[in-house]
N, C-alpha and C positions, 0 to 999 in steps of 0.2 A: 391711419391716425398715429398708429405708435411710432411710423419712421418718421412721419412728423413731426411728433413731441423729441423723439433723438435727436435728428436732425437740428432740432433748434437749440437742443442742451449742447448740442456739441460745437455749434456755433456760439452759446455763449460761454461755454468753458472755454476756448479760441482766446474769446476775447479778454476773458480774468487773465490768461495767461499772460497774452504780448501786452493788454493795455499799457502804458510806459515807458514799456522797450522801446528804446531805439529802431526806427526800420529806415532801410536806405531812402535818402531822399526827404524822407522828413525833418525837419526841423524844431526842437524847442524853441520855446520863448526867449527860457534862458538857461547857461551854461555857467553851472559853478565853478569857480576854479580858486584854489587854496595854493595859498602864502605863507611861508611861517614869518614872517617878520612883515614890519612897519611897511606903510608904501614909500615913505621920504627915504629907506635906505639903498645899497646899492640891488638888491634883492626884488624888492619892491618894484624900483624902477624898472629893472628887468622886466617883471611882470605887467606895468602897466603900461608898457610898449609895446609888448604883445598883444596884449587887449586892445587898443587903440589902432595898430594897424589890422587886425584883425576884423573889427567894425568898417576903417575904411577901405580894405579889398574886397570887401563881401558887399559891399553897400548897405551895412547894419544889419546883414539875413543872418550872419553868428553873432548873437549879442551872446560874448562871454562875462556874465559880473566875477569881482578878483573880493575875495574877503581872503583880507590881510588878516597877520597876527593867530595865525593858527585859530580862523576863528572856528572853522568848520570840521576843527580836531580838537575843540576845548581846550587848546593849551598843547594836547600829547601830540609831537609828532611822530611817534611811532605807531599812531594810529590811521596814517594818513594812507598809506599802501591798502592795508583791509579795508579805507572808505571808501578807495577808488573802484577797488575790486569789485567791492558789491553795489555802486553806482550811484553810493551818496554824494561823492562829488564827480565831476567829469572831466578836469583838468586839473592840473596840477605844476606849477615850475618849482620843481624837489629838488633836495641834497639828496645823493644817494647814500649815504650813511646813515639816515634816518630809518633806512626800510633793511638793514643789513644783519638787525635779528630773524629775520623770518627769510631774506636773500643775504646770504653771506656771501656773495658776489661782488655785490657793491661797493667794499669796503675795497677795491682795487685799488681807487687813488686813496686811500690813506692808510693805507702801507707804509708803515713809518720811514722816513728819509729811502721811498724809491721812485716816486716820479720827481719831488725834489733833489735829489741828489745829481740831476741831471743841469741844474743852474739853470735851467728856463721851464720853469713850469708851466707857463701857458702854453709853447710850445709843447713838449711834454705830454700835457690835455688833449691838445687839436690834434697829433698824432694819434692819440690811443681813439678817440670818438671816432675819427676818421676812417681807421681799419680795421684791422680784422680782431682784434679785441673789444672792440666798441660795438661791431656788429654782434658779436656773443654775447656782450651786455644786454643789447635790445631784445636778442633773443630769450632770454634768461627772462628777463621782465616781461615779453608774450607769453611764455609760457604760468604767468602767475596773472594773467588775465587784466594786463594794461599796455597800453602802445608806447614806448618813444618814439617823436616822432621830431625831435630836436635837442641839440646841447646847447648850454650856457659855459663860461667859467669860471670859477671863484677865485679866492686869493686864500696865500697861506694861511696856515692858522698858527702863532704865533703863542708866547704864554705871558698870562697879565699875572699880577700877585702882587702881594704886600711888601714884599723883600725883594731883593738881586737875588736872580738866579743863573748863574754860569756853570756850576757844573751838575752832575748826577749827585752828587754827594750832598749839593744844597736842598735836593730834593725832598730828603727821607723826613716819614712824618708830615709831609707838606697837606693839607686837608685840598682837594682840588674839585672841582666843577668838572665833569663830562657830560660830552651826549650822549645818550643812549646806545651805544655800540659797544659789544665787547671787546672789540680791537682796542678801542680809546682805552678803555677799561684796562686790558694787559698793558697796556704797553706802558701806563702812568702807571700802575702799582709793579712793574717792573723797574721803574726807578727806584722804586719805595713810598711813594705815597698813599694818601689813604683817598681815594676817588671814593667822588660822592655826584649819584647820580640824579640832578634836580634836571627837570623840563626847564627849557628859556624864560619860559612864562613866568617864572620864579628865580629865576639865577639872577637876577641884578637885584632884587630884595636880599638875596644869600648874600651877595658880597656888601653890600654895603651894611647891613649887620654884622656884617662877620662872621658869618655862619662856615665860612671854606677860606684859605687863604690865599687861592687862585683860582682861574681859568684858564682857556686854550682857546681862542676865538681868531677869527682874521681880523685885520683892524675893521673891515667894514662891518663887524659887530661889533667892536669896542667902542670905535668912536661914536657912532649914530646914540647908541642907550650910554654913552657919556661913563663906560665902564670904568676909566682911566679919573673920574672923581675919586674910586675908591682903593683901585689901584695903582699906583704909583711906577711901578717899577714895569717894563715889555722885554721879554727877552724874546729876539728874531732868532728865531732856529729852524722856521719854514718847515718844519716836518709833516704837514699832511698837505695835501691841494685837492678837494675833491671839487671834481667838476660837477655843474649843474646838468639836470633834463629835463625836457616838455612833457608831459604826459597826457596818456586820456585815457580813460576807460575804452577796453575794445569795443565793446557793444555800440557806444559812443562813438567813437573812431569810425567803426562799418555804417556807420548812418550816414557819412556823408559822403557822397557824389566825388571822383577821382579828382576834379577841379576844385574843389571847393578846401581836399586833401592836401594839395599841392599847394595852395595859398596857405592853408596852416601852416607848413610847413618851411615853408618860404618866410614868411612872421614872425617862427621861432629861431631862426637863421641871423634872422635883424636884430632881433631882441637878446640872442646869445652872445654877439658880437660885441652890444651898445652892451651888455652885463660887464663881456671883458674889460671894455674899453675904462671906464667907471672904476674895474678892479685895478687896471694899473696906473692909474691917474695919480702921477708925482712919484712911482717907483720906475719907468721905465728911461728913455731917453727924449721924452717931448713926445714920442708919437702918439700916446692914447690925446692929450688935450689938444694938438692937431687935430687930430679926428673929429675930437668933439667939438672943437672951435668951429671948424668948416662947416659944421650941420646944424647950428643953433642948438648943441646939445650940452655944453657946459654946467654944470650945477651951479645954481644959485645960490644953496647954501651951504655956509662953505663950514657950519659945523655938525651938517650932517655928513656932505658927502666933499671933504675938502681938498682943491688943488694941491695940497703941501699934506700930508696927512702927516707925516713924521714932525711937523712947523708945528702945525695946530697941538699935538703928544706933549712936544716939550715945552711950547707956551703956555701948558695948564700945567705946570714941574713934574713932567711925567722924564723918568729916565729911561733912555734906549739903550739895550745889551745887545752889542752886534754880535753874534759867536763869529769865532776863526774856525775854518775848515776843522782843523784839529781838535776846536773843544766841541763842534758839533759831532765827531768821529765819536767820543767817547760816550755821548748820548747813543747815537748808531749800535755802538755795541753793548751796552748796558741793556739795552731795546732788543737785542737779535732775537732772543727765545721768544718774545712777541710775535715780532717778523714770521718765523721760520713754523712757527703753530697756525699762522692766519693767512701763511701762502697757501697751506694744506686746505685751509678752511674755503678761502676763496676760490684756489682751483688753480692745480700746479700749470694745467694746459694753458689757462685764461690771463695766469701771470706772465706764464713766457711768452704768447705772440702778443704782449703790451711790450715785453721785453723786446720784441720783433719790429714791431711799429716806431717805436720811440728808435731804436736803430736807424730804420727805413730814414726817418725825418735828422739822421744825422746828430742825434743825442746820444751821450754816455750814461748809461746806468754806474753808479761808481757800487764794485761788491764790499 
């Protein structure tokens, strides 16, 4: 009788245990997956491309739902790493700069003017995911108990503000907008400004009260939340480019079947590519809206995600500050004790085979 009564507590402790858990082969109903921005941006779209082929490779068996707008992070997204971990949400298409307090890894691509300084950053990107720095990346992120299992790429990030800004000098005292990173953090109060850390969820209320007298955004966040009503002035100095990733919880990840893997996988591949293509839409030479033309993929609105995006800046009287090599040089080293404290922080190894890869693919790191 008593092995019996064990035996059946211990079968139902069993079951408190995995109830939830993921086990191979099983399937949820459904699969969260967090977005920090809108679905009309180019971020969005990314995402609901993914979700979309995702339902039609599987034949609807992975229904992944996307809550946009950091909704399953309240707003923070540096809360989005620890939600995955512990398996409140189960995908994820991330900046890695968001999770670069708790992995100071991540902050790889925004390394001030060094995957930029190479004059093609998307190339640049597709080198470093591709090799053997990218594969450290992924490993880095295993090891904190989530999969990439795909990249995306973004577009530079650029600075908005009330005034022209050209050089270091116009900098000081400036009140500015960051994201959560310490790097952002150094490397603007290395100019001299006074960085002011607000969540997005509230950074377009801060500028247009005037609560900070700038940002640092890529245009595909300036234009879509329509920053450039309150900002007037862009200065291009392209100094970060971080690239995007797919993610999933492991536990998550090991639940599904090696086919069903390889179609995710494949998904994020589409979806990475269709993010790029979107990011360089009217910066490159015709080829992204080729692309998008050929596949009925072209944005339809054209002031969220517009063919001309520098057209649409100056048709709302926004002015564009192209720096020249040389006045971007003078940012670079006003910036180095940044640099040179957050390659240490990053990981002397993990920067130089990026420095390796980006070679391999025929780029110049400029020192």
């Amino acid at each position: 009788m008593r092995k019996t009564i064990s035996a059946v507590l211990t079968m139902l402790l069993s079951t408190l245990l995995f109830a939830g858990a993921p086990v191979e082969g099983a399937l949820k109903n459904e699969y969260k997956l967090n977005c920090n921005l809108t679905e009309n941006t180019v971020w969005g779209q990314g995402t609901a491309m993914f979700v979309k082929l995702v339902a039609e490779k599987t034949d609807g068996k992975v229904n992944i739902k996307p809550y946009y707008s950091a909704q399953l992070t309240s707003g923070k997204q540096t809360n989005e790493l620890l939600m995955l971990r512990n398996g409140s949400i189960d995908f994820s298409y991330a900046g890695p700069a968001n999770w670069s307090t708790q992995l100071p890894a991540m902050n790889l691509f925004t390394l001030p003017w060094f995957i930029a300084s190479t004059g093609d950053t998307q190339k640049a990107m597709e080198a470093i995911v591709r090799g053997k720095s990218g594969k450290m990346l992924e490993e880095i992120a295993a090891k904190a108990g989530v999969t990439v299992f795909g990249w995306g790429y973004n577009a530079p990030r650029q600075l908005h503000s009330n005034r022209p800004l050209r050089t270091p000098e116009d900098m000081k005292g400036l009140k500015i907008r960051f994201v959560s990173s310490p790097l952002y953090k150094d490397t603007l109060e290395a100019l001299g400004t006074n960085g002011v850390n607000i969540n997005w969820s509230e950074a377009v209320t801060a500028f247009q009260q005037g609560l900070v007298d700038a940002g640092e955004n890529p245009y595909n966040v300036i234009i879509p939340y329509r920053v450039y009503e309150f900002h007037k002035y862009i200065t291009e100095w392209d100094y970060t480019c971080a690239a995007m990733f797919f993610v999933a919880n492991t536990k998550v990840w090991n639940s599904f079947d090696a086919e069903t893997q390889k179609i995710l996988r494949e998904c994020a591949e589409e979806a990475g590519v269709y993010t790029g293509m979107l990011n360089r839409l009217g910066f490159d030479d015709g080829t992204a809206y080729k692309w998008l033309e050929e596949r009925g993929l072209l944005p339809q609105d054209q002031n969220m995600i517009p063919h001309d995006p520098r057209k649409l800046l100056e048709d709302n009287g926004v002015t564009i500050i192209k720096l020249s090599p040389e006045e971007i040089g003078a940012f670079r080293k006003a910036t180095k004790s940044a640099f040179d404290k957050h390659v240490k922080l990053v990981g002397e190894e993990l920067v130089q085979l990026a420095r390796e890869d980006m070679a391999a693919a025929g780029l110049k790191i400029d020192d």
